[in-house]
N, CA, C and O of each residue as an XYZ file, in Angstrom:
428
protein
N      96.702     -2.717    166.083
C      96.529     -2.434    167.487
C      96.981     -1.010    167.764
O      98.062     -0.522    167.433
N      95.884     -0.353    168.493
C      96.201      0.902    168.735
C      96.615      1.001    169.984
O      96.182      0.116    170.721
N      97.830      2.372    170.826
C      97.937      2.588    172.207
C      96.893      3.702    172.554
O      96.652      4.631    171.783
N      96.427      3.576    173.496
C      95.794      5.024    173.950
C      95.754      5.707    175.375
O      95.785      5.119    176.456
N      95.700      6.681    175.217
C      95.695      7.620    176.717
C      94.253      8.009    176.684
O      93.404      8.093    175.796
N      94.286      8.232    178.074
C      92.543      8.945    177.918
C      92.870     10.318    178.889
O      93.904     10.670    179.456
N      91.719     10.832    178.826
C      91.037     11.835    179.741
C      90.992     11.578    181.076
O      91.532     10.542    181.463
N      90.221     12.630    182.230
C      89.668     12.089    182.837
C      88.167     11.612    182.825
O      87.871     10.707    183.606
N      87.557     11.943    182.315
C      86.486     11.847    181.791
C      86.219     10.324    180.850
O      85.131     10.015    180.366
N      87.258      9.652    180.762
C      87.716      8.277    180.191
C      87.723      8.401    178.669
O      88.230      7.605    177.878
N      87.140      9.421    178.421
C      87.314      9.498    176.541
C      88.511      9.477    176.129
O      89.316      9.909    176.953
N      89.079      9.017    174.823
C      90.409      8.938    174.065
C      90.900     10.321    174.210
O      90.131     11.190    173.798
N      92.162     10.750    174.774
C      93.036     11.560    174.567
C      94.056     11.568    173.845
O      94.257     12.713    173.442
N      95.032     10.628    173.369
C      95.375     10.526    172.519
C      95.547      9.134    171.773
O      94.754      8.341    172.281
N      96.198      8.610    170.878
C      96.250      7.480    170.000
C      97.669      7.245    169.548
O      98.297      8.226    169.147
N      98.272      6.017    169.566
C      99.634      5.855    169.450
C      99.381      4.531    169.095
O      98.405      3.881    169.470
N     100.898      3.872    167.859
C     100.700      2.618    167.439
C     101.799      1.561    167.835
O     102.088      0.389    167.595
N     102.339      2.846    168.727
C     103.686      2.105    169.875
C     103.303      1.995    171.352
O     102.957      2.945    172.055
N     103.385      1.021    171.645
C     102.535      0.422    173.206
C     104.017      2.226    173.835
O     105.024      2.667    173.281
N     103.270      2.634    175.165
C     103.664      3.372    175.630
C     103.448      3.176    177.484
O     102.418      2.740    177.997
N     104.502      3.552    178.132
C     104.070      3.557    179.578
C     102.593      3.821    180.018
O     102.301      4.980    179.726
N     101.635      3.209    180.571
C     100.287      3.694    180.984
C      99.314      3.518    180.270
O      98.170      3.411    180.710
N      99.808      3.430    178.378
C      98.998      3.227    177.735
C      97.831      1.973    177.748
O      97.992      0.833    178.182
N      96.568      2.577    177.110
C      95.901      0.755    176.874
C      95.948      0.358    175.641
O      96.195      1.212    174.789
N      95.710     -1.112    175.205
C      95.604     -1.531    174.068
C      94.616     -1.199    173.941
O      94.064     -0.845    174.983
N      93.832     -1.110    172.700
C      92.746     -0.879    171.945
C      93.129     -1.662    170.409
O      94.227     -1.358    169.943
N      92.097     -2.853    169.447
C      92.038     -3.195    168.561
C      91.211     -1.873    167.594
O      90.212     -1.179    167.783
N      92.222     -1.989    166.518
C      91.959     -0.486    165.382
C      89.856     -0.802    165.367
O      89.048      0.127    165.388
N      89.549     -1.997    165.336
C      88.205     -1.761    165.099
C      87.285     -1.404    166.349
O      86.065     -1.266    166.261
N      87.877     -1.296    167.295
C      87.193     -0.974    168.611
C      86.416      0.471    168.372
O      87.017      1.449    167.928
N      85.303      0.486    168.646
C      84.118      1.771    168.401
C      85.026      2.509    168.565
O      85.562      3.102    167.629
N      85.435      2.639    169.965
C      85.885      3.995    170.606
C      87.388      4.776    169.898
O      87.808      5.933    169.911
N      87.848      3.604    169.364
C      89.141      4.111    168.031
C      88.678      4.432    166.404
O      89.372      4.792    165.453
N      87.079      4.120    166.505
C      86.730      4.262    164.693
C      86.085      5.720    165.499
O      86.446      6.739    164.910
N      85.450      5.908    166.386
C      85.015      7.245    166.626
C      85.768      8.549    167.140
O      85.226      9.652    167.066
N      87.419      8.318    167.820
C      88.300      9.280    168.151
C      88.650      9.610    166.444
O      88.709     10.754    165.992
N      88.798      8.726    165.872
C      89.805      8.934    164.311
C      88.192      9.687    163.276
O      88.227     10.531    162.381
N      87.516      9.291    163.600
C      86.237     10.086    162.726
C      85.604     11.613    163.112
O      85.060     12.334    162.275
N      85.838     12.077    164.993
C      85.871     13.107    165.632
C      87.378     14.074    165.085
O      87.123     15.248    164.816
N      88.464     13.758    164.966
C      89.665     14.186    164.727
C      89.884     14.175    163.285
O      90.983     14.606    162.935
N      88.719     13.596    161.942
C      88.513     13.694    160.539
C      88.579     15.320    159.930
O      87.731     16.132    160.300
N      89.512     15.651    159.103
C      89.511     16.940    158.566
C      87.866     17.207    157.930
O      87.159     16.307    157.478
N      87.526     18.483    158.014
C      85.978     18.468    156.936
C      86.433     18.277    155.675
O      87.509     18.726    155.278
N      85.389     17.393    154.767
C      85.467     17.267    153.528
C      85.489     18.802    152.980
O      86.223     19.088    152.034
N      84.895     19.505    153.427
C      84.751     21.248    152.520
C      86.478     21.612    152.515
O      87.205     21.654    151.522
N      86.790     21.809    153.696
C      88.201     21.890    153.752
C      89.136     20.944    153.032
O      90.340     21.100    152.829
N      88.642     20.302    152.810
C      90.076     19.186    151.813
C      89.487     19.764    150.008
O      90.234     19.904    149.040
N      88.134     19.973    150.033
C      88.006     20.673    149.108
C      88.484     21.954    148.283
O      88.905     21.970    147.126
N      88.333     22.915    149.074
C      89.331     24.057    149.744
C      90.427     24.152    149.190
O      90.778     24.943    148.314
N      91.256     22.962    149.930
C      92.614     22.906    149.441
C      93.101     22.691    148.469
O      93.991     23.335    147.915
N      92.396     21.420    148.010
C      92.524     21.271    146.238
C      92.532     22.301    145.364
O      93.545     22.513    144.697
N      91.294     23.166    145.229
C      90.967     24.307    144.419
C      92.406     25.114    144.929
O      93.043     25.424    143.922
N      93.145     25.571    146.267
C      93.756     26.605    146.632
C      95.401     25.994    145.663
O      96.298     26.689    145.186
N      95.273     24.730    145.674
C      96.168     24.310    144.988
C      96.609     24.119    143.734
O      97.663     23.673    143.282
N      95.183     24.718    143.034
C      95.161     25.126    141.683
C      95.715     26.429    141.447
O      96.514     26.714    140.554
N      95.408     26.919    141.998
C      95.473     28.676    142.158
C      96.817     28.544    142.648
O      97.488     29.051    141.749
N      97.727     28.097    143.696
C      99.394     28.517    143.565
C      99.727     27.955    142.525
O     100.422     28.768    141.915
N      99.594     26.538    141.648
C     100.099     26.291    140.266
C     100.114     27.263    139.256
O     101.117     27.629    138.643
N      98.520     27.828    139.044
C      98.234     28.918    138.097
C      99.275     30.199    138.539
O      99.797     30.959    137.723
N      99.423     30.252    139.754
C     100.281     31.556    140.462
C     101.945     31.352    140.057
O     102.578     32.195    139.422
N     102.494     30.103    140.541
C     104.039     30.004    139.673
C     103.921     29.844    138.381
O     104.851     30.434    137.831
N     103.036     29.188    137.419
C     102.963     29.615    136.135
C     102.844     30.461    135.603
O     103.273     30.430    134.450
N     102.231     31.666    136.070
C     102.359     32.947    135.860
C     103.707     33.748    136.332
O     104.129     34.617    135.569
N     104.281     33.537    137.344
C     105.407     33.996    137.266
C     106.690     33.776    136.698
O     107.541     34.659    136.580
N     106.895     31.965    136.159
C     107.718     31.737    135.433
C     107.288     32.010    134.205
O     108.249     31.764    133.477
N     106.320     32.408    133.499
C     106.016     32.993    132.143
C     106.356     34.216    131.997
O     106.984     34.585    131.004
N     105.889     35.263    133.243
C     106.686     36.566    133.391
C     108.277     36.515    133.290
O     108.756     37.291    132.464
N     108.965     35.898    133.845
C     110.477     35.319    134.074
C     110.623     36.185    135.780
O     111.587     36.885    136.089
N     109.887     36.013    136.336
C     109.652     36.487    137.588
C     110.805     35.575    138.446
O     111.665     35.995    139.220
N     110.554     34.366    138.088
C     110.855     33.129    138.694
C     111.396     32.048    137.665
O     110.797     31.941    136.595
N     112.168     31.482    137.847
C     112.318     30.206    136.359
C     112.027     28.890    137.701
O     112.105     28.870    138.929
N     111.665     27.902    136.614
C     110.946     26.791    137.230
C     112.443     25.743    137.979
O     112.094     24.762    138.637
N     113.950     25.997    137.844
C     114.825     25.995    138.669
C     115.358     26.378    139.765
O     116.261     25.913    140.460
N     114.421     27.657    139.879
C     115.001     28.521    141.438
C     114.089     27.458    142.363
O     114.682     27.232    143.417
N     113.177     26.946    142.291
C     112.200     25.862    142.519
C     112.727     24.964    143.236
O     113.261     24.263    142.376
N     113.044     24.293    144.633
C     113.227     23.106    145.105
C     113.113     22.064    144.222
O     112.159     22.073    143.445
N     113.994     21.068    144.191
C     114.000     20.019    143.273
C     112.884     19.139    143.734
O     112.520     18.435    142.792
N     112.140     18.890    144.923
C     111.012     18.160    145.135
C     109.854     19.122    144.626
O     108.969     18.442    144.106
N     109.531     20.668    144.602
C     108.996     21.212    144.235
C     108.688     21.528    142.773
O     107.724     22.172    142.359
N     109.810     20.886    141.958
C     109.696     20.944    140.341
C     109.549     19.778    140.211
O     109.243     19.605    139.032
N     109.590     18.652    140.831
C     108.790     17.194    140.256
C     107.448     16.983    140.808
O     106.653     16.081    140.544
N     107.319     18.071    141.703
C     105.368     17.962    142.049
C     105.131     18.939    141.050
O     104.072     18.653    140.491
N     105.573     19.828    140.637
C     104.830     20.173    139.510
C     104.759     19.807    138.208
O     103.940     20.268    137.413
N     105.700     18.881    137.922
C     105.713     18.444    136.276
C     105.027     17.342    136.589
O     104.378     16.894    135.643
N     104.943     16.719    137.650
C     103.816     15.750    137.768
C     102.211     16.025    137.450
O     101.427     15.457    136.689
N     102.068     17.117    138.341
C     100.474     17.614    138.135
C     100.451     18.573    136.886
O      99.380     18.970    136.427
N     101.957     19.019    136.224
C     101.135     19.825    135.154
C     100.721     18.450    133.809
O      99.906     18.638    132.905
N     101.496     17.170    134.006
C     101.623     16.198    133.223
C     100.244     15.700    133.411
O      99.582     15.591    132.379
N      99.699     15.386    134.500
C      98.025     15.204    135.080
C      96.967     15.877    134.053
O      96.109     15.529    133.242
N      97.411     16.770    134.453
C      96.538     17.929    133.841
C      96.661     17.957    132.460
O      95.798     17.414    131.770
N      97.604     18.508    131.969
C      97.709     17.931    130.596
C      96.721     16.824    129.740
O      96.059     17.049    128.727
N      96.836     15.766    130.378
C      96.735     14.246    129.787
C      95.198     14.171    130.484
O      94.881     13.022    130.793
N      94.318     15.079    130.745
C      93.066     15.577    131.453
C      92.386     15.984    130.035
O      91.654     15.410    129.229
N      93.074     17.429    130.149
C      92.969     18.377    129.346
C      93.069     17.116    127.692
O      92.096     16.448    127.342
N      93.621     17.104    127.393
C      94.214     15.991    126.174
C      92.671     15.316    126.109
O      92.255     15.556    124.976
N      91.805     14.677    126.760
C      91.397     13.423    127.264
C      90.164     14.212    126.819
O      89.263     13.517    126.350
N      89.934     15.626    126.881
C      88.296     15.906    127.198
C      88.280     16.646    125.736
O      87.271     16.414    125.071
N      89.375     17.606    125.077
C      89.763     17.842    123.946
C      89.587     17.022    122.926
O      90.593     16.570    122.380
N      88.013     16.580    122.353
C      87.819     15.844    121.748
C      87.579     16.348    120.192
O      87.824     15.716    119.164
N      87.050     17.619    120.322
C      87.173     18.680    118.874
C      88.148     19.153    118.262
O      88.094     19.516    117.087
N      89.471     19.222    119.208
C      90.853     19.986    118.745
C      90.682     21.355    119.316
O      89.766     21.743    120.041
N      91.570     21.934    118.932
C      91.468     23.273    119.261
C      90.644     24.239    118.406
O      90.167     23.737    117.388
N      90.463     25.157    118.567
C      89.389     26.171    118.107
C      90.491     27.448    117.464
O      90.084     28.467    116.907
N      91.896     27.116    117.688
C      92.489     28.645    117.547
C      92.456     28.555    115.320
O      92.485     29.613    114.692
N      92.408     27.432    114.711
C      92.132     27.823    113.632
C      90.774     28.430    112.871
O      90.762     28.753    111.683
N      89.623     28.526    113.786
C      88.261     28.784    113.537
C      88.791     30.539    113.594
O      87.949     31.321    113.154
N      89.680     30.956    113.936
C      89.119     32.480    113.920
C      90.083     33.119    112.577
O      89.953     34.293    112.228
């Protein structure tokens, strides 16, 4: 069950899941709550976006803790277990598609 405020215009103004002074009920499947939450949907390009941009700061502190710019301790402690998480991801990706071995003895 959703709370909601409206406009004047009666369209959803906002959405709340705590009944509030003035508010109305609305059931989560009610049109007018699957269409405020689908109008207020981030673009898929943009969540795209972000992913890729989120490759690129990983690649960016890996490059600086390889420089010794940075060591992977000056790092927030929530910030060094999101990254040994996704470099562990990646890894075990990488691992997964690496079906020839490496190539560095061919040269």
């Amino acid at each position: 069950m959703f709370h909601v405020f409206r406009n004047p215009d009666g369209t959803i103004q906002s959405v709340s899941r705590q009944q509030q002074l003035g508010s109305e009920a609305l059931d989560e499947h009610h049109p007018e709550i699957q269409l405020f939450f689908k109008a207020t949907a981030v673009d898929p390009a943009f969540d795209a976006a972000d992913a890729g941009f989120v490759r690129v700061l990983e690649d960016l502190i890996d490059t600086l803790i390889l420089k010794n710019v940075i060591h992977h301790t000056d790092l927030p402690v929530a910030a060094q277990k999101k990254l040994m998480v996704r470099k562990g991801l990646r890894n075990r990706i990488h691992g997964a598609l690496n079906l020839l071995g490496s190539d560095e003895r061919l040269l």
